[in-house]
Structures are given as C-alpha cells and as structure tokens.
C-alpha positions as CSV (number, residue, x, y, z in Angstrom):
1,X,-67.1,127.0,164.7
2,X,-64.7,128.5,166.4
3,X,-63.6,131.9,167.5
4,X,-62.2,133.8,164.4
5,X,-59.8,135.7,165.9
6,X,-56.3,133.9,166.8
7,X,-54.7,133.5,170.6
8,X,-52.2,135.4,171.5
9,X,-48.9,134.3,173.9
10,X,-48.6,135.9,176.6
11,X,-45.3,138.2,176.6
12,X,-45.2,138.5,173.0
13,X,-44.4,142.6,173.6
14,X,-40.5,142.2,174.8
15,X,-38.5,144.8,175.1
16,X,-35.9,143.7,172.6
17,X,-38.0,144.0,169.4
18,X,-37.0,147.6,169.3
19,X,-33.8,146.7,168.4
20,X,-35.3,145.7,165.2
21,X,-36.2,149.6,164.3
22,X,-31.9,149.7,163.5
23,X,-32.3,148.3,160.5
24,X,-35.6,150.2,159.4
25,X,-34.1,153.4,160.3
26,X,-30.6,153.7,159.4
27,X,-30.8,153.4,155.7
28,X,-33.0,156.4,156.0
29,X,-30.8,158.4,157.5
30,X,-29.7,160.4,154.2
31,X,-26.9,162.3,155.6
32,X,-24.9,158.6,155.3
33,X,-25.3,158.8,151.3
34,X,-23.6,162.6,151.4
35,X,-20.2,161.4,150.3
36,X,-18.8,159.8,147.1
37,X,-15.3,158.5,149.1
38,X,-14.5,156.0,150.9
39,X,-14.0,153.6,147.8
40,X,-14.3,149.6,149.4
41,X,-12.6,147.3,146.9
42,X,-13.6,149.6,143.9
43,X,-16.8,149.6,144.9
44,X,-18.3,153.3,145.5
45,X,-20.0,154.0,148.8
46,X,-23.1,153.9,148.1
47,X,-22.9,150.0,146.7
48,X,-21.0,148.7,150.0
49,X,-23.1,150.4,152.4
50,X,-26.2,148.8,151.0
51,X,-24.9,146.0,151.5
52,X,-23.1,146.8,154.9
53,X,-27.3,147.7,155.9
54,X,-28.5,144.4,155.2
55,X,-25.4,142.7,157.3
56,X,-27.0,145.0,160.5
57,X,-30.3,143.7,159.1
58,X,-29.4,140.2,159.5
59,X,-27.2,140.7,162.7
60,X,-29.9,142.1,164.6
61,X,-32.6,139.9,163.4
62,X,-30.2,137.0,164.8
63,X,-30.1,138.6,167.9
64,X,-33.8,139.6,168.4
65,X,-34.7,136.0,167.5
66,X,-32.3,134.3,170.1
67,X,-33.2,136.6,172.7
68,X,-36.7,136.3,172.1
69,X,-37.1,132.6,171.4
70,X,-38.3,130.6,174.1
71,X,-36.5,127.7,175.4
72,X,-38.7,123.9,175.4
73,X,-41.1,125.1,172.4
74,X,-41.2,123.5,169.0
C-alpha cells in the first residue's frame, strides 16, 4: 500500500493566511458589544454588527483565496 500520510505542496505556509485571524478575532473583541446606539435601519447594534462580522469574514476569505491560489492548477 501506500504511504498513509498525505503530500504536502510546497509553500503552503504564505504569509497572507494571517489575514484570516480578522475574522476570528474581531468578534471577540467584547468592548465592540458595549453600546446599545447606533440603531442601522431599526435594527439594534448588536444584530448589524453580526452581520457586518461575517461581510469581513467573507471579504477576507476572498482575498486570502485569490492571493493564495495558484495560477495553471485545476
């Protein structure tokens, strides 16, 4: 059989993955739920900034990828 454990790419460690640690870290930053105002629509803070986090989410995901992918494969 063969070996069990899967190849690895070379230069799979780029530098731009730590961008993806935004999106992991800001919603824990509590001192961004402190506030009851700014109202967004009628919607209270803590409803639009959820979903405000998961727009950064998907921004920087986007950008890690396309920085990251590499041209010619698949």
């Amino acid at each position: 059989m063969g070996d069990p454990t899967p190849a690895r790419r070379p230069g799979d460690r780029s530098p731009w993955n730590w961008l993806l640690l935004i999106p992991i870290v800001l919603p824990l930053i509590t001192t961004f739920f402190n506030a009851e105002s700014p109202d967004l629509l009628g919607f209270p803070r803590f409803y639009w900034q959820q979903l405000a986090y998961i727009v950064v989410g998907v921004c920087t995901t986007t950008l890690v990828y396309q920085l990251t992918k590499r041209r010619g494969e698949g």
